[in-house]
N, C-alpha and C positions, 0 to 999 in steps of 0.2 A: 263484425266478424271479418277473418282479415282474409287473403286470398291462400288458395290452397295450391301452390306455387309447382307440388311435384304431380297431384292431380290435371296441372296445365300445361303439363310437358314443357315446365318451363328449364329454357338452356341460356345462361349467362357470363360472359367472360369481359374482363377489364383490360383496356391499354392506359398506363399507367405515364405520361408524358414529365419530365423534370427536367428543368432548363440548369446547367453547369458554371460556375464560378471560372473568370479567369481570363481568355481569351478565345476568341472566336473557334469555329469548328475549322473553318482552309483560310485563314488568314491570321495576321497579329493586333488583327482593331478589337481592342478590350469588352468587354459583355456590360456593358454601364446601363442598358436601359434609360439612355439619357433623355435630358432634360430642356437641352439645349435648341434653341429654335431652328430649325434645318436654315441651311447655307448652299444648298444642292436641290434643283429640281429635274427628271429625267419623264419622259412620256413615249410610254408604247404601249404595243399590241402584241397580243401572242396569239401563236396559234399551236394546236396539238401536233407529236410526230409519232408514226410507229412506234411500238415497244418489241422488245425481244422476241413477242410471238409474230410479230409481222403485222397486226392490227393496232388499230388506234383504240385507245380506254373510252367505253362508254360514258363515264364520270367528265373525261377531256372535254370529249363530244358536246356536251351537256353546256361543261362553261365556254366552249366556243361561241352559241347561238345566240349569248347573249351579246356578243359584239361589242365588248366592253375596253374603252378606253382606260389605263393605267398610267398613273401620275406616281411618284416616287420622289418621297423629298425625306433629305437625310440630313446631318452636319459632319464634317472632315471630320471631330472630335473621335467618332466612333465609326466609321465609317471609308471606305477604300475601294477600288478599284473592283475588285472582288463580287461586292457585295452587287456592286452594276454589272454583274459578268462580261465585266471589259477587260480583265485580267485572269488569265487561268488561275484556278486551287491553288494554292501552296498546299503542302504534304499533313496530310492531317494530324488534327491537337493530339499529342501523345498525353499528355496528362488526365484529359477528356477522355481519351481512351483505358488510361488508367484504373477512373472512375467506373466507366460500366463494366470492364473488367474485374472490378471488385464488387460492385453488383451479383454478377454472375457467379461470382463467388459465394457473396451470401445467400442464393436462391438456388444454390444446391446444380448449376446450370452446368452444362457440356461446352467449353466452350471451344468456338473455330481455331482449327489452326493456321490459317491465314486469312485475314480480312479484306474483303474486296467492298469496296465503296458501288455504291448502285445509283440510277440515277431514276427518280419516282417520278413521271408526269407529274404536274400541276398547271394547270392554265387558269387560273382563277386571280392570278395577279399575286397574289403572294409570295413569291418567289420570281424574282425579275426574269430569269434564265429558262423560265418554263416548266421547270421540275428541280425537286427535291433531292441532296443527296445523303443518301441512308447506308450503311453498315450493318451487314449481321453479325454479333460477337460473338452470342450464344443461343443455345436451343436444349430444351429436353430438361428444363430445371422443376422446382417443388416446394409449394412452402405447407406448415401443418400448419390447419384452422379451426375450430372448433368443429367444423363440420367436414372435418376430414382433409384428406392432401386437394390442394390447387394445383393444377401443373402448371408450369409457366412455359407458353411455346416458343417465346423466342425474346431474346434481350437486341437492342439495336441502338446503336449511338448513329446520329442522323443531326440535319442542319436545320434549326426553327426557322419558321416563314414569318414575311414582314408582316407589321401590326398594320389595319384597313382603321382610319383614320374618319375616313368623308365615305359618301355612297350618293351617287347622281343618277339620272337615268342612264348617261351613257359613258358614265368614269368612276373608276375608285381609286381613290387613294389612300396610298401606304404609305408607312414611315419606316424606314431602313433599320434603326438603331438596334432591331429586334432581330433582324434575319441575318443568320449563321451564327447564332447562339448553340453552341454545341448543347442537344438534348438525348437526353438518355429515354427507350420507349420500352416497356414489359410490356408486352403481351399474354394473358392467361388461356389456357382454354377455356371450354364450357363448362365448368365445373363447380360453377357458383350457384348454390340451391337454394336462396331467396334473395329476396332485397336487402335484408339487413346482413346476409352473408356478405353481400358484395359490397359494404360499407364496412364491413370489416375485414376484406381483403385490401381495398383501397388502403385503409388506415394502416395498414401491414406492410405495403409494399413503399408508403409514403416513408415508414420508418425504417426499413431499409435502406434507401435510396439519403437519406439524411447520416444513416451512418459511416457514409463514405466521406462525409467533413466536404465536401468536393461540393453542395448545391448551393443554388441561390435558395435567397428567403423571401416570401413577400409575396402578394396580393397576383396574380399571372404569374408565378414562377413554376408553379405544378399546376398541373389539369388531367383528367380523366375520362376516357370516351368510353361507354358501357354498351356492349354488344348482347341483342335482346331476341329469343325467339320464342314464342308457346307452341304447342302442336297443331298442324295445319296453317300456319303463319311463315313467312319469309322472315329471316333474317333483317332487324331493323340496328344500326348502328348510330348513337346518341351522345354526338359531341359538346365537348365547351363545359367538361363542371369541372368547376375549380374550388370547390367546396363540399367534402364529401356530405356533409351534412344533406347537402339537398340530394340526393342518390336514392332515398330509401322512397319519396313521394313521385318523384320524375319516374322510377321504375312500376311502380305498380300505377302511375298513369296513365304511365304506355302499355301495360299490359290489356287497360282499360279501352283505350281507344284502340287493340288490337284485336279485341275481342269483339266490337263492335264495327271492325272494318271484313269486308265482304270477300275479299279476296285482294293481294297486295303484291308490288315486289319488291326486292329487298331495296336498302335505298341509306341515306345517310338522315337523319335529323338533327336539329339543333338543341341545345336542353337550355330553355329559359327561366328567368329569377322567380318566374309565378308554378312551377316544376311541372309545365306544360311543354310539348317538342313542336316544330314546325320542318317540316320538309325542305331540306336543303338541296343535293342531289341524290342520280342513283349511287347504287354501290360501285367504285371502281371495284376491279379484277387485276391478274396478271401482266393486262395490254400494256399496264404503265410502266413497266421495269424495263430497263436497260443499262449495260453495264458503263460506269464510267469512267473512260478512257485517260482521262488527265490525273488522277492520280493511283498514286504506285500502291499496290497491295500492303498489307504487314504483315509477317510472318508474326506468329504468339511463342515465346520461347519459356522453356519449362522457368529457367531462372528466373523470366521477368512477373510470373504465377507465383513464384514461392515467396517474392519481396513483398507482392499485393496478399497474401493470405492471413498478416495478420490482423487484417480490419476485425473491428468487434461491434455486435449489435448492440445500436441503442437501449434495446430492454433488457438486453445483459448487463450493460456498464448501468445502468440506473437501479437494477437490483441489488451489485455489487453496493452501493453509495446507500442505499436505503440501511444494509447490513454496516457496512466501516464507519458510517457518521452517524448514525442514529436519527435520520431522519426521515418525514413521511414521505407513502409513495407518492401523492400528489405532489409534494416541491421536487421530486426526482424527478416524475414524468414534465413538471412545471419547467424543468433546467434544460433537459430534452427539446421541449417544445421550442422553447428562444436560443439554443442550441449555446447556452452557458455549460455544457459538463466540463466541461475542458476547464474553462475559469474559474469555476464553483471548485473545484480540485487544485487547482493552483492556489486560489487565495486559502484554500483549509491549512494549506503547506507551511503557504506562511506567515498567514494569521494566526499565532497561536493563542490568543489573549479572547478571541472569538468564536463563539460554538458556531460550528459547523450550519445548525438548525437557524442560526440568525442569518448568515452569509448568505444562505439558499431562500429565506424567506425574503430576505432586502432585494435579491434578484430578480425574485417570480412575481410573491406577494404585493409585500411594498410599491415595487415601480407599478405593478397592476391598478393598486387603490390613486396613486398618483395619478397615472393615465384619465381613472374614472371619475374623482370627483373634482381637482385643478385645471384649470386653461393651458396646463403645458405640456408642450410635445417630448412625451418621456422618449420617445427613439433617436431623441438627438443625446441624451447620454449613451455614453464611451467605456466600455473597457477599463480605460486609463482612470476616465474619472470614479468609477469604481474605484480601482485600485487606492486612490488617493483618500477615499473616504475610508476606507478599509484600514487606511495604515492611521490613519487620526485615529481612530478609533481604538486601534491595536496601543496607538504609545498614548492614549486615553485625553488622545489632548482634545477630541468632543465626546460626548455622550452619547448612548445611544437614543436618548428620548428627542433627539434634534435630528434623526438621520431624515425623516420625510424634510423637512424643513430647509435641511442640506442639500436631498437630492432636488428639492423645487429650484434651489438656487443656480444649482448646476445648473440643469434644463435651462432656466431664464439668462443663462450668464451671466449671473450677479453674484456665482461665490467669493466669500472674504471669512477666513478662517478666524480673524477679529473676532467676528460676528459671533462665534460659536464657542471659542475656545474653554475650555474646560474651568474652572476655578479648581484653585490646589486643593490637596488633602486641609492643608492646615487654615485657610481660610474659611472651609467648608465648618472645620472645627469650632473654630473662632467663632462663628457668626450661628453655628447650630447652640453654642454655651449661652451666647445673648440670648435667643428667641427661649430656650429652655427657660433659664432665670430671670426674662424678663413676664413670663406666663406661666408660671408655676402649676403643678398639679395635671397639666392637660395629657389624653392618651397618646403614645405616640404615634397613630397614624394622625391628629392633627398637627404636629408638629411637623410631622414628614408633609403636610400640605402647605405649610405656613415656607419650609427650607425651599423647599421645590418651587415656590412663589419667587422669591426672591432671586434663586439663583437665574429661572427664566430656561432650563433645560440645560445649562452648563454645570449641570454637577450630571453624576452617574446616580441612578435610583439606588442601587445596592449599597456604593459606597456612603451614600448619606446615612443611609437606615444603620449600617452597620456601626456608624461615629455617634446617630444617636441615641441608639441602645444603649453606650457607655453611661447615657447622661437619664436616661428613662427607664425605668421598671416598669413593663407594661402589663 
């Protein structure tokens, strides 16, 4: 029997984190999540300062005591002066800004008419400079869920913190390549009335934020922190999921161990792969805010609103495409997912010789079964090499019975269109009149087995059947 979530005064809201395409939030070193072996090591200590109320953040407090040395190793490749806060801000990413701008657009948001950059403690090492700098864009937005309106309290484009590497007793180390990734942050309020609501608020605001063409894709590029309280309990907040999937067990686990804790205070946890939390620190408060000084405000002006409003949601454009090309909503939400709409719609344009239903299945489908039963790494096919098989295909000079086979080659870097190439109508002919006359009598699905042998996947299934029906009465 599962938990009675409104009998538990249960109150739940989502921060919704997604890291930006393109170049940094206060500088020009590119967003690569690179690979590259660091060429830079830097080592200090931080400590906490007042914030705006004149107090220092209890949260500060907290990572001060551990007296923790910070190592910092990065590569020039992605990496700048900036990032070492040995260099002021440059003026912040207008494109980035763009983005959550258009966010706020599709979440129905108020947004600021002039943005002021803030500056967030952090002493945990994350952040070389001590604190975080964050942006409020918008506040006061709304999405419908099956369980009624979500409000969303506040949209915020902010600077991601470096990735923690090593952990010692008395040092951690970070790698730079991550921090000042311009991120986009929703906030909801408490509005969320089970577990499985809030895994499908997550799933809602994740497609949102994709239909702004503006994110990164991939494994850490989105994560989610889920804010938790039942009645008689403090506020517990539950970072680190980066799969919503695990949302629906982490939640009512912690409801669990909330139920069986005695009295608490609020506090931040960690959400781990087994959907158990561990105490990380307390809850920061207000002490951490303070405004920052180095870079200049932006004014939001009505015209640069009207240019950003035609963005369109993802589950609008995939219902549109379900209705124009006739196909299911699985390979539409499937085009979504690897964020092909775009492509999938270009190649229907001008692929005419190819339905639609095959273009979006070779996408989703196909490269899927490729991925799962072959040795090779289908994320190293391209676009381009799409396109390339697309257009063989279109002027028929391969088959489609040869595309898995194609795109294996691709992936291993061993295409040769040799390999594949079609046999003509008239050879196909030729060679279907031997097999007919030289085995007389037989139905024509054996014969379509015997052409099909021979050719080796360079004829087309239709067009064979079609040459030899002329020659078959079945």
């Amino acid at each position: 029997m599962g938990l009675d979530y409104e009998k538990l005064g249960f109150r739940c809201g989502i921060e919704c984190h997604q890291q930006l395409e393109g170049k940094k939030l206060f500088c020009d070193c590119p967003t690569l999540n690179s690979s590259e072996e660091p060429d830079i090591k830097v080592v200090r200590r931080l400590r906490a300062v007042a914030g705006e109320t004149g107090k220092v953040d209890v949260a500060a407090k907290h990572e001060m005591k551990k007296r923790k040395k910070f190592i910092y190793v990065s590569n020039t490749v992605d990496n700048c002066l900036v990032e070492y806060d040995e260099e002021p801000p440059h003026p912040i990413n207008q494109s980035a800004l763009d983005v959550a701008l258009q966010v706020a657009i599709l979440l129905n948001a108020k947004i600021i008419d002039e943005i002021q950059v803030m500056r967030k403690t952090v002493v945990d090492g994350s952040n070389t400079s001590g604190f975080q700098r964050t942006a409020l864009v918008a506040t006061d937005g709304y999405i419908d869920t099956s369980l009624g309106k979500v409000r969303i309290a506040n949209i915020c484009l902010e600077e991601e913190s470096a990735q923690k590497i090593k952990e010692t007793e008395d040092s951690i180390t970070y790698k730079l390549d991550r921090l000042g990734i311009p991120l986009v942050e929703i906030g909801t309020e408490a509005d969320i009335k089970s577990a499985e609501h809030a895994k499908e608020v997550a799933a809602y605001l994740g497609m949102v934020l994709r239909s702004t063409g503006g994110c990164k894709r991939g494994i850490g590029t989105i994560r989610q922190d889920v804010n938790i309280s039942i009645k008689g309990h403090p506020r517990v907040e539950i970072k680190g999921f980066q799969d919503i999937k695990s949302i629906v067990k982490t939640i009512d686990n912690e409801i669990e161990r909330q139920l069986k804790e005695k009295k608490g205070e609020p506090h931040v946890r960690k959400a781990n792969p087994d959907f158990t939390t561990t105490f990380m620190r307390p809850m920061p408060g207000a002490a951490r805010m303070y405004p920052e000084t180095d870079v200049v405000p932006v004014k939001i002006k009505k015209d640069r609103l009207d240019k950003l409003s035609s963005v369109e949601l993802i589950s609008d454009k995939t219902e549109k495409l379900v209705e124009d090309h006739s196909i299911t909503e699985d390979l539409a939400n499937g085009l979504a997912k690897i964020g092909k709409l775009e492509v999938f719609e270009g190649f229907v344009k001008r692929f005419k010789n190819i339905k639609p239903a095959f273009i979006a299945s070779t996408l989703v489908s196909t490269v899927k079964e490729i991925g799962r039963k072959y040795e090779v790494d289908v994320d190293k096919l391209t676009d381009k090499q799409f396109e390339e098989i697309f257009s063989y295909l279109d002027d028929a000079k391969i088959s489609k019975d040869v595309v898995i086979d194609v795109l294996i080659d691709y992936a291993k870097g061993e295409f040769s269109l040799d390999k594949y190439a079609s046999a003509s109508d008239k050879d196909i002919e030729s060679e279907i009149k031997k097999i007919v006359e030289g085995k007389p009598g037989l139905r024509v699905g054996a014969y379509m087995g015997m052409v099909m042998a021979k050719f080796k996947g360079k004829v087309d299934g239709k067009i064979a059947m079609d040459i030899l029906k002329k020659y078959v009465k079945d």
